[in-house]
C-alpha positions as CSV (number, residue, x, y, z in Angstrom):
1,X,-0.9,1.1,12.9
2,X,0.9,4.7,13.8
3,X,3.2,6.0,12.1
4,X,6.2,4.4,10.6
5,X,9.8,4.8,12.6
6,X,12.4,2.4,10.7
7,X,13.0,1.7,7.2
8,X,15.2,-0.6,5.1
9,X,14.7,-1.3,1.3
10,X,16.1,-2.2,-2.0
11,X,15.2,-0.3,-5.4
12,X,16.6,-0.8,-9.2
13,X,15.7,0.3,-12.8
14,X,15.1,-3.4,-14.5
15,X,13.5,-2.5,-17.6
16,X,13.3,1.3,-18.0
17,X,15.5,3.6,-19.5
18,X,14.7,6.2,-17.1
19,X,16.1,7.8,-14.2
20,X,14.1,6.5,-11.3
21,X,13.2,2.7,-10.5
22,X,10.8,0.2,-11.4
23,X,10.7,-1.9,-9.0
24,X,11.5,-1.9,-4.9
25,X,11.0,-3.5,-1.8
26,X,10.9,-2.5,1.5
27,X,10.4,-3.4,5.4
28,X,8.7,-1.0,7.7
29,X,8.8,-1.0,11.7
30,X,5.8,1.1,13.0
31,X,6.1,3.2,16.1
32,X,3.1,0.4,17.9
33,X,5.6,-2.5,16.7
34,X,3.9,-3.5,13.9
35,X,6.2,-4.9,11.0
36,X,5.4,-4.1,7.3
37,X,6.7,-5.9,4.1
38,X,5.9,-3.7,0.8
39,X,7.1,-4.6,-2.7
40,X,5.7,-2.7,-5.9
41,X,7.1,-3.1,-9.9
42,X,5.6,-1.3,-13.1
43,X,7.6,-5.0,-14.7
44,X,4.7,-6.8,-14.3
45,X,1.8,-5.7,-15.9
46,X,-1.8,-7.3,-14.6
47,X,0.2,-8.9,-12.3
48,X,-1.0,-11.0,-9.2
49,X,-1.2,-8.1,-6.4
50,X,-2.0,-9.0,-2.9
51,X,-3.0,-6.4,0.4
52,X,-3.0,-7.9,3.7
53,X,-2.6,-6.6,7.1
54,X,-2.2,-9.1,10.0
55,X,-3.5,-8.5,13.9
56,X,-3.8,-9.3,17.0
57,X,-7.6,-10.4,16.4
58,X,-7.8,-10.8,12.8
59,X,-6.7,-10.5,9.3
60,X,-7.8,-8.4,6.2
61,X,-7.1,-9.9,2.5
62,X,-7.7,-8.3,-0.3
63,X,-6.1,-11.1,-3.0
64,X,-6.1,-9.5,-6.3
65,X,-6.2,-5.8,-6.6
66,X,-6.6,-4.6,-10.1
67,X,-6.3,-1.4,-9.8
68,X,-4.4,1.4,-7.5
69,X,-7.6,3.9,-8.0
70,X,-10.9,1.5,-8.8
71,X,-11.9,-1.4,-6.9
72,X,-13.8,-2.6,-9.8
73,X,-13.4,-6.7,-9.3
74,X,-11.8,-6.4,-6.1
75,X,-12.3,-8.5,-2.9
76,X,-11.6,-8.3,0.4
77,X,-12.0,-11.2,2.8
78,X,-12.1,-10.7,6.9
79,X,-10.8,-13.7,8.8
80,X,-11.1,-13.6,12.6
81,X,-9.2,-15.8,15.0
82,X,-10.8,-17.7,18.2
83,X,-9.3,-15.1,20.4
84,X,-6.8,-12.7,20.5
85,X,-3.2,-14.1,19.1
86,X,-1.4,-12.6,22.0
87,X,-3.3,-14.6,24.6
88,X,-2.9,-17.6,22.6
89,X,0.7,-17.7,22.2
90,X,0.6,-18.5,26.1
91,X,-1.1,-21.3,25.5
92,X,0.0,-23.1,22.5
93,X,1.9,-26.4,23.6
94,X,3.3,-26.7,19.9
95,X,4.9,-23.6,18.5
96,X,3.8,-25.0,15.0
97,X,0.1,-24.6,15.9
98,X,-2.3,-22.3,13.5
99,X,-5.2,-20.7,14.6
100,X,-8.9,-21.9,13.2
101,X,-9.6,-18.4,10.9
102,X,-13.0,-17.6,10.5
103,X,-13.4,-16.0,6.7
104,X,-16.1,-14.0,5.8
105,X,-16.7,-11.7,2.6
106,X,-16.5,-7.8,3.3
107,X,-18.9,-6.0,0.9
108,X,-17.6,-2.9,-0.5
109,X,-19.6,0.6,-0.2
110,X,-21.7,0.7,-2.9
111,X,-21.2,-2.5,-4.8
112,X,-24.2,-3.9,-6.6
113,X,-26.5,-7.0,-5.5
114,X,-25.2,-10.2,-7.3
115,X,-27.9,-9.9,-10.0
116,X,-26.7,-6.9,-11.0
117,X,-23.4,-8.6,-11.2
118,X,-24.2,-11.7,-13.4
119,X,-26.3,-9.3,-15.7
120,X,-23.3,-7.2,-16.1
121,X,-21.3,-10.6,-16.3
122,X,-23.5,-11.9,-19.6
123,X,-23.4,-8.2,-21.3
124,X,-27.0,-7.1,-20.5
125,X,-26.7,-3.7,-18.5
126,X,-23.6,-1.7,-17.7
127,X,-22.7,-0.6,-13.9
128,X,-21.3,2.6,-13.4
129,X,-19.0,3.0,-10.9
130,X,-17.1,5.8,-9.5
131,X,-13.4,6.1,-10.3
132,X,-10.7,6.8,-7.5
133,X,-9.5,9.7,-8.6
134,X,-12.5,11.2,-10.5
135,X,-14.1,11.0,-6.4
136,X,-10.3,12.7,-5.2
137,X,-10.2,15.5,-8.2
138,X,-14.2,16.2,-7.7
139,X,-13.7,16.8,-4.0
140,X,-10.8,19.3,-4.4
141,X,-12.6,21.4,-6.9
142,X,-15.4,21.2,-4.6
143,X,-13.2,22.4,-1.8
144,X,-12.1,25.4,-4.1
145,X,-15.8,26.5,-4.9
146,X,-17.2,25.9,-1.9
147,X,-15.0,25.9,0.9
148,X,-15.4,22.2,1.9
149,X,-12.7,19.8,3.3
150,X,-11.4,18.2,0.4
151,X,-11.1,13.9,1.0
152,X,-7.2,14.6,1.1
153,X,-5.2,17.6,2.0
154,X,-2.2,18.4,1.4
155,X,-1.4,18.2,5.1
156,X,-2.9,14.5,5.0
157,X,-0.2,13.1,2.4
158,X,3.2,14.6,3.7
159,X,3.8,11.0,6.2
160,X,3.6,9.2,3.2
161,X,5.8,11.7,1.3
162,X,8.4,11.3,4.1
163,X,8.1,7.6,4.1
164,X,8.8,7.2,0.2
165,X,11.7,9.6,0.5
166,X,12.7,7.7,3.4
167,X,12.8,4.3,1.1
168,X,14.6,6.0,-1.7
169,X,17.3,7.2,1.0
170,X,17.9,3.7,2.4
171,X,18.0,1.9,-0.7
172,X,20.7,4.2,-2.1
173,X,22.6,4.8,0.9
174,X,22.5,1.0,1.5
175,X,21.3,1.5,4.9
176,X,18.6,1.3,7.7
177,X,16.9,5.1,8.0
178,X,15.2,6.3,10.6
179,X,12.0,8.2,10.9
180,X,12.1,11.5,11.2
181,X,14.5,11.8,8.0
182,X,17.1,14.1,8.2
183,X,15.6,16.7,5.4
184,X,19.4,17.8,4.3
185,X,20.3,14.2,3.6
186,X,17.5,13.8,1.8
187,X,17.9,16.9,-0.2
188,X,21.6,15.7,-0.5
189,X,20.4,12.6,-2.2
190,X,17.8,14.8,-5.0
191,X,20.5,16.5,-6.0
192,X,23.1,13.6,-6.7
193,X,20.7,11.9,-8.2
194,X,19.9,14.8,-10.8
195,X,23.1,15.5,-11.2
196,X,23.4,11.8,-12.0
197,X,26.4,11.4,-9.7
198,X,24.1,8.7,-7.8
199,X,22.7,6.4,-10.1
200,X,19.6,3.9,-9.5
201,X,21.0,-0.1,-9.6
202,X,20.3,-1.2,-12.9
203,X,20.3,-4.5,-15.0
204,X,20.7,-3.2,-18.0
């Protein structure tokens, strides 16, 4: 998808007494053209969570994640169009037309056969699975001891560090923001709100 170049969102406190939000939404253009919708809460606990991304070929589903760091449960379902949606937008005579989607099931690295499954289902053997971050946390202390590349660098998670700030700076400033962010704005904005002269909306 590339990286991200515009951003316009919304954020608020609903619930929480604290100082940052609970809750935000967000649309993202990508530097290829690509549009992105993201929402989040902490306000709904076990709530229906849905991942898709949409393209030019196919689409990727995952329709209930559980979990931010364990795919324990999860699904995630491949759906391929007849050809490519760019080539048939030329020849659709109705503009309400669908494409036929192909689904299939993905299997996940690592997940056990089906048996395993329903024995695990009806309490007969317990499957071990690795957490998210215990896999993130072992690989940086491997790094340290041994020198290796850790999964994630530090390096690796500054676009996505820029992009949150980015989404806190255009939901307070009301505005759309640009990628690059202007880093003195931004440090603006951390100081106003820890100073508290720029509060979070709030419904309280």
């Amino acid at each position: 998808i590339g990286k991200p170049v515009q951003v316009a969102a919304l954020m608020g406190n609903q619930l929480h007494k604290v100082e940052i939000e609970d809750v935000f939404c967000s649309n993202i253009i990508f530097e290829n053209g690509a549009f992105a919708s993201v929402q989040a809460t902490i306000n709904q606990p076990r709530g229906y969570s849905v991942r898709q991304v949409a393209g030019d070929k196919g689409i990727i589903v995952m329709p209930d994640v559980y979990s931010l760091t364990f795919d324990h449960k999860d699904r995630i379902l491949l759906g391929k169009y007849e050809s490519a949606l760019s080539a048939m937008v030329t020849e659709l005579k109705d503009y309400h037309y669908q494409p036929r989607t192909k689904w299939e099931s993905v299997k996940l690295i690592g997940d056990p056969p089906k048996w395993k499954k329903l024995m695990e289902r009806m309490g007969l053997i317990k499957i071990k699975r690795p957490h998210g971050l215990s896999l993130l946390m072992d690989s940086f202390v491997d790094s340290i001891l041994n020198g290796t590349e850790p999964l994630v660098s530090g390096e690796s998670t500054l676009p996505s560090l820029e992009l949150i700030n980015a989404i806190l700076l255009s939901a307070t400033r009301k505005r759309t923001v640009d990628l690059p962010i202007d880093r003195g704005e931004c440090e603006q904005l951390f100081e106003e709100l820890i100073s508290g002269k720029t509060l979070l909306p709030t419904s309280r």
